[in-house]
N, CA and C atoms as a LAMMPS dump frame, in Angstrom:
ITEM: TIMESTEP
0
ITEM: NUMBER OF ATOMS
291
ITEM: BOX BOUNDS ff ff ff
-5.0000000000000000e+02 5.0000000000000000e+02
-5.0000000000000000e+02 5.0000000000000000e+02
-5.0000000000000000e+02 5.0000000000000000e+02
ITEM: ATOMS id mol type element x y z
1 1 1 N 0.846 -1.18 0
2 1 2 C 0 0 0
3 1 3 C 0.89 1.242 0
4 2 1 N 0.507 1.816 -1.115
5 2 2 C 1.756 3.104 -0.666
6 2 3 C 1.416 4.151 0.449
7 3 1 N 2.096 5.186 0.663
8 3 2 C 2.33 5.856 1.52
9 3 3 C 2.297 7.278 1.266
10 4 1 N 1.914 8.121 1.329
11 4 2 C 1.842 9.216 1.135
12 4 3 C 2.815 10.417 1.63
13 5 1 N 3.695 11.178 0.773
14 5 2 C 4.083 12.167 1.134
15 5 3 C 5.747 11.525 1.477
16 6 1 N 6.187 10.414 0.988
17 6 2 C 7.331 9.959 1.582
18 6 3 C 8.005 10.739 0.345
19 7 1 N 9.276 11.033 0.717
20 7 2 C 10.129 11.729 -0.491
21 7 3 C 12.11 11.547 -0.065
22 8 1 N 12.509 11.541 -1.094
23 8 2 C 13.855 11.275 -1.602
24 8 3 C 14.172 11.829 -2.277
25 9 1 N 15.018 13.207 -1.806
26 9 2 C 15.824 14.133 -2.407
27 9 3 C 17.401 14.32 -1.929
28 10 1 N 17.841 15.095 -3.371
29 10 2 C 19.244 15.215 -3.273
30 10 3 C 19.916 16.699 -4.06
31 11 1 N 20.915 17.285 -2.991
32 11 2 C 21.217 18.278 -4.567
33 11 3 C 22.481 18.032 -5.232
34 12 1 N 22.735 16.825 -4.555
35 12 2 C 24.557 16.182 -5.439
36 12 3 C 24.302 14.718 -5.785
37 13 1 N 23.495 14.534 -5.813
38 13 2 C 23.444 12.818 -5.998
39 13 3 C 24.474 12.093 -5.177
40 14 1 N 24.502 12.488 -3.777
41 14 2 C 25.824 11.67 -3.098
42 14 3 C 24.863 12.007 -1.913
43 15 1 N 24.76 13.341 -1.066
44 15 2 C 23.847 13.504 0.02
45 15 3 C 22.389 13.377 0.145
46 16 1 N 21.131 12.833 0.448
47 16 2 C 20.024 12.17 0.209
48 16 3 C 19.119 13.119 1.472
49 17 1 N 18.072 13.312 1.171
50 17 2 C 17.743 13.799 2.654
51 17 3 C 15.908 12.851 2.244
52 18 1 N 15.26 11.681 3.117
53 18 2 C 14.62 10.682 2.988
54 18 3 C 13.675 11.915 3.983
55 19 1 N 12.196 12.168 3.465
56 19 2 C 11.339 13.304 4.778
57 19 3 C 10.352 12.158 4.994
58 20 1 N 9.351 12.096 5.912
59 20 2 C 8.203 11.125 6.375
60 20 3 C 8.64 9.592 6.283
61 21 1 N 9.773 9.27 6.614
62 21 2 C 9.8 8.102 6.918
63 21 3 C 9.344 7.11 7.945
64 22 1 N 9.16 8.013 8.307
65 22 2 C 8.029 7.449 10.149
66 22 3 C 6.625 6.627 9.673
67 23 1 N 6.468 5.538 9.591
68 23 2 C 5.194 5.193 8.841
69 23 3 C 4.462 4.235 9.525
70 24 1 N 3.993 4.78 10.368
71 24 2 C 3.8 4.404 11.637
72 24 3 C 4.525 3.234 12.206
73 25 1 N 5.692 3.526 12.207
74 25 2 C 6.899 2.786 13.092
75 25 3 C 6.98 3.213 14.586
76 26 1 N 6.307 4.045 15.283
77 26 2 C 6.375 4.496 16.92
78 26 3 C 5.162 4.454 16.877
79 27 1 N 4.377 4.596 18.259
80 27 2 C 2.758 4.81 18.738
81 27 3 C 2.778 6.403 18.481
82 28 1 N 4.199 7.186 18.441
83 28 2 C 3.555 8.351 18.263
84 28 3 C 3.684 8.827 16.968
85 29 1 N 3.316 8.118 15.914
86 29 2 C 4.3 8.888 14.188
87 29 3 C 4.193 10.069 13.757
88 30 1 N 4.608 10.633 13.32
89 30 2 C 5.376 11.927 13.069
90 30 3 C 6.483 12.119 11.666
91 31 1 N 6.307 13.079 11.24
92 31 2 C 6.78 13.502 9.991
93 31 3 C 8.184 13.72 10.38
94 32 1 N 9.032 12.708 10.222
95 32 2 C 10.624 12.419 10.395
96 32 3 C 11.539 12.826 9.093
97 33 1 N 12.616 13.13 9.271
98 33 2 C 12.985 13.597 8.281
99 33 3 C 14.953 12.794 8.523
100 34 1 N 15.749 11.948 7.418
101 34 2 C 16.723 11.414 7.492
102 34 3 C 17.879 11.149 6.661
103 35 1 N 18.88 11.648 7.139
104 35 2 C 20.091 11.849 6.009
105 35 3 C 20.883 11 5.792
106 36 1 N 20.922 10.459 4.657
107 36 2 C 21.532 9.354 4.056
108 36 3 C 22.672 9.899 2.957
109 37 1 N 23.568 8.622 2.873
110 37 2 C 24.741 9.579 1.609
111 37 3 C 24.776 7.983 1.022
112 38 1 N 24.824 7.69 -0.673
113 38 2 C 24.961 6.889 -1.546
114 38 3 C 26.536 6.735 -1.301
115 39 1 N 26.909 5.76 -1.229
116 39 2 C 28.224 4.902 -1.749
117 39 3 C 28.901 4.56 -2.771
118 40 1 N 28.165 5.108 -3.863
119 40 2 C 28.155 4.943 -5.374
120 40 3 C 28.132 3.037 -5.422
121 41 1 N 27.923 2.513 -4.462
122 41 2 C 28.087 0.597 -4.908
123 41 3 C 26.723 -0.148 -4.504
124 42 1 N 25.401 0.779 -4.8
125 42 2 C 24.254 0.373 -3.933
126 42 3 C 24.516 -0.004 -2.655
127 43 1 N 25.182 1.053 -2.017
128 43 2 C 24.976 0.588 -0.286
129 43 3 C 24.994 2.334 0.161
130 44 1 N 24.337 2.664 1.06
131 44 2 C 23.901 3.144 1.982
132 44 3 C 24.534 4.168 3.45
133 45 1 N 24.632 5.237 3.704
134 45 2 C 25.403 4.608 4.821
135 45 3 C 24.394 6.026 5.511
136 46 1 N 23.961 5.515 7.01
137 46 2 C 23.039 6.761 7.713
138 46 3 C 23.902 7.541 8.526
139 47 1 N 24.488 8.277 8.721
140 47 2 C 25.819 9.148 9.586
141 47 3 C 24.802 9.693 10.588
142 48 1 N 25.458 9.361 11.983
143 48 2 C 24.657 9.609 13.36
144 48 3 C 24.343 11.379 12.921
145 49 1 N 22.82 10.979 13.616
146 49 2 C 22.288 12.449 13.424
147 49 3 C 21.201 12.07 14.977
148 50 1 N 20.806 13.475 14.996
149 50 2 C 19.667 13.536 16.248
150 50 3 C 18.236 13.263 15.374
151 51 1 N 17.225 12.718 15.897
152 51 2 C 15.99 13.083 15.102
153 51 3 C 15.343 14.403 16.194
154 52 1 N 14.951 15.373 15.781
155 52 2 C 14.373 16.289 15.978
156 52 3 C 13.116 15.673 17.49
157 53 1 N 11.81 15.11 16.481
158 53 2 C 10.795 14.607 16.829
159 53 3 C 10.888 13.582 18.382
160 54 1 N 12.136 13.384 18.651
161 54 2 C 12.534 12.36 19.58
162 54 3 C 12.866 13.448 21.024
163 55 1 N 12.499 12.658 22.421
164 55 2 C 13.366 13.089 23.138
165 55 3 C 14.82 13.264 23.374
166 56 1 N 15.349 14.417 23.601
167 56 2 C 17.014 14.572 23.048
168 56 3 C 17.842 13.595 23.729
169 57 1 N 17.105 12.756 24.799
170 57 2 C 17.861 11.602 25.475
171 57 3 C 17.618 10.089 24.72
172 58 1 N 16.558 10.668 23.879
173 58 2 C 16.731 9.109 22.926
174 58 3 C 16.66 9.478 21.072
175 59 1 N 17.283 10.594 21.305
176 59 2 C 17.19 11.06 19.504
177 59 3 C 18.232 10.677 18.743
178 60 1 N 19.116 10.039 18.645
179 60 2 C 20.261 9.282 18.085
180 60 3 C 19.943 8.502 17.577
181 61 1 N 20.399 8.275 15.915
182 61 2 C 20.054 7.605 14.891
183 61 3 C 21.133 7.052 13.772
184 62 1 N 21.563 6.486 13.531
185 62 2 C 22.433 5.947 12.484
186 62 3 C 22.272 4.337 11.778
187 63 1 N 23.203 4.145 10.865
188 63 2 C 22.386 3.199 9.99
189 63 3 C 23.449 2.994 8.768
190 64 1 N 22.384 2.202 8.387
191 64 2 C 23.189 1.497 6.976
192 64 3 C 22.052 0.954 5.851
193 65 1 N 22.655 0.823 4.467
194 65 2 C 21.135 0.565 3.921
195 65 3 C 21.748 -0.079 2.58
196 66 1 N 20.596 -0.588 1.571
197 66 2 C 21.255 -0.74 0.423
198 66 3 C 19.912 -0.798 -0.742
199 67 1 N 20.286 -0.649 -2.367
200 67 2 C 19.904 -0.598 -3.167
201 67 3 C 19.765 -1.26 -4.081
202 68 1 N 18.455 -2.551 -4.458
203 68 2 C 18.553 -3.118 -5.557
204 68 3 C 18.232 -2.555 -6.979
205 69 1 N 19.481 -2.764 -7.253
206 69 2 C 19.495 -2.122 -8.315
207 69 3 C 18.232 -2.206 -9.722
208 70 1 N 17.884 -3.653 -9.42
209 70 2 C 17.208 -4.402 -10.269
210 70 3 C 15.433 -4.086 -10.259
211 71 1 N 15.148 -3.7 -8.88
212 71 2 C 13.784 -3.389 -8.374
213 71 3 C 13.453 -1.867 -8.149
214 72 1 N 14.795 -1.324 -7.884
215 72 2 C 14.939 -0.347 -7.229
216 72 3 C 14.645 -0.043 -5.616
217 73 1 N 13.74 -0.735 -5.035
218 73 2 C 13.946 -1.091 -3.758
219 73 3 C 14.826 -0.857 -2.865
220 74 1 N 14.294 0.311 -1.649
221 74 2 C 15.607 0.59 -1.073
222 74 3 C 15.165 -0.029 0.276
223 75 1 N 16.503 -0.505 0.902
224 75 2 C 16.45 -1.159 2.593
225 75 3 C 17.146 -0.326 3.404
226 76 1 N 16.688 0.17 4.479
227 76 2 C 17.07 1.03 5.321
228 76 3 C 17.169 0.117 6.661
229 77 1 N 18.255 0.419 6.915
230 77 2 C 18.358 -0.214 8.628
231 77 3 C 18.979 0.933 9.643
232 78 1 N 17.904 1.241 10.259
233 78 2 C 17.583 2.219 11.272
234 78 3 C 18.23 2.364 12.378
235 79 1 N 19.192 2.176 12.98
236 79 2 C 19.551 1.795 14.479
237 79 3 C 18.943 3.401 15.785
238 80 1 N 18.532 2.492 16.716
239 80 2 C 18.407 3.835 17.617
240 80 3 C 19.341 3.645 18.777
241 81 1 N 20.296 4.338 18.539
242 81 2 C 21.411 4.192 19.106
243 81 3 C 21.175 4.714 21.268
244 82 1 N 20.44 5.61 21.003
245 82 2 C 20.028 5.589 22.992
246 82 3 C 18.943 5.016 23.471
247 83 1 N 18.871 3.821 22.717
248 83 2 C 17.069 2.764 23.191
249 83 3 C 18.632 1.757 24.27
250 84 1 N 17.499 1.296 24.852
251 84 2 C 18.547 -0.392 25.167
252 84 3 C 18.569 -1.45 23.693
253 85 1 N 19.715 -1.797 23.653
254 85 2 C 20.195 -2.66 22.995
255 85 3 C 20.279 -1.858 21.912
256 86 1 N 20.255 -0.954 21.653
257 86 2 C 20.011 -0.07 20.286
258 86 3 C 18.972 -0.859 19.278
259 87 1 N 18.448 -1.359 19.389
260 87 2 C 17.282 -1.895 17.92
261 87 3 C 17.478 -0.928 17.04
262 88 1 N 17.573 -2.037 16.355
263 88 2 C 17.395 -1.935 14.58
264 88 3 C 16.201 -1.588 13.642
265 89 1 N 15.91 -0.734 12.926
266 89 2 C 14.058 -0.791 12.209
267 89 3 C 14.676 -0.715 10.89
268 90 1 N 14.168 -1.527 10.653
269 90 2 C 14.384 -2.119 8.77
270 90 3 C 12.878 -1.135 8.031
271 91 1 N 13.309 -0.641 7.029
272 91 2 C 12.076 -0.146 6.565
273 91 3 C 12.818 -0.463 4.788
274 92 1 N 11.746 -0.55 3.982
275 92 2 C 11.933 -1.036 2.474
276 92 3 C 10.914 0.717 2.07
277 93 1 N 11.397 0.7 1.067
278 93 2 C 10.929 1.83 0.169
279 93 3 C 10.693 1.307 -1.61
280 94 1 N 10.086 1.251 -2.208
281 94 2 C 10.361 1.23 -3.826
282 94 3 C 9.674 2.667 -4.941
283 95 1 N 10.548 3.4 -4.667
284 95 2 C 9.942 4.635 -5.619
285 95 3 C 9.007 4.318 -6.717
286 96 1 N 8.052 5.189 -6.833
287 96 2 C 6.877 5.14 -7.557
288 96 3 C 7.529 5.662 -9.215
289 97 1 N 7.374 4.896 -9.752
290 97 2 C 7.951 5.437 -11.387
291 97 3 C 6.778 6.095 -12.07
C-alpha cells in the first residue's frame, strides 16, 4: 500500500535527505525527516544524526542501507542508538515510477 508524502531528495546525488519516513513505526508517528549519503556501490550509509521529533535523550540515529538495483527497492536499517540494545528498524521503500 503506498504511503503518502514519503520523499527522496538530493542536490549532489551523493547527500540524500529521505522526509516522512516514520510510517507508523512508533505509537507516536510523526513527519521524520533522514540523512543518508549513496556509496556509489548500492549501499547506503546513515551518519549519526539527532531526530528532531525524539526526546534529546533518545534522539540518536544511524544506519546502513542498500539498493537493488534491479527493483529499485531501497532497505534502510535504522539503528536507535540511545534505546537499550540499540534496535534496529528495517524499513523497504520502492519509488513510484
Amino acid at each position: 500500500m503506498p504511503v503518502d508524502d514519503v520523499k527522496i531528495g538530493s542536490n549532489d546525488c551523493i547527500t540524500y535527505l529521505l522526509e516522512n519516513w516514520d510510517i507508523n513505526v512508533f505509537d507516536f508517528p510523526d513527519k521524520r525527516n533522514l540523512i543518508f549519503t549513496d556509496n556509489g556501490d548500492n549501499t547506503l550509509t546513515i551518519p549519526e544524526q539527532e531526530e528532531e521529533t525524539f526526546n534529546p535523550e533518545f534522539a540518536t540515529l544511524r544506519g546502513n542501507g542498500i539498493v537493488n538495483p534491479v527493483t529499485r527497492e531501497i532497505t534502510f536499517n535504522i539503528e536507535l542508538v540511545d534505546f537499550d540494545n540499540s534496535p534496529v528498524i528495517t524499513l523497504k521503500f520502492k519509488p513510484q515510477l
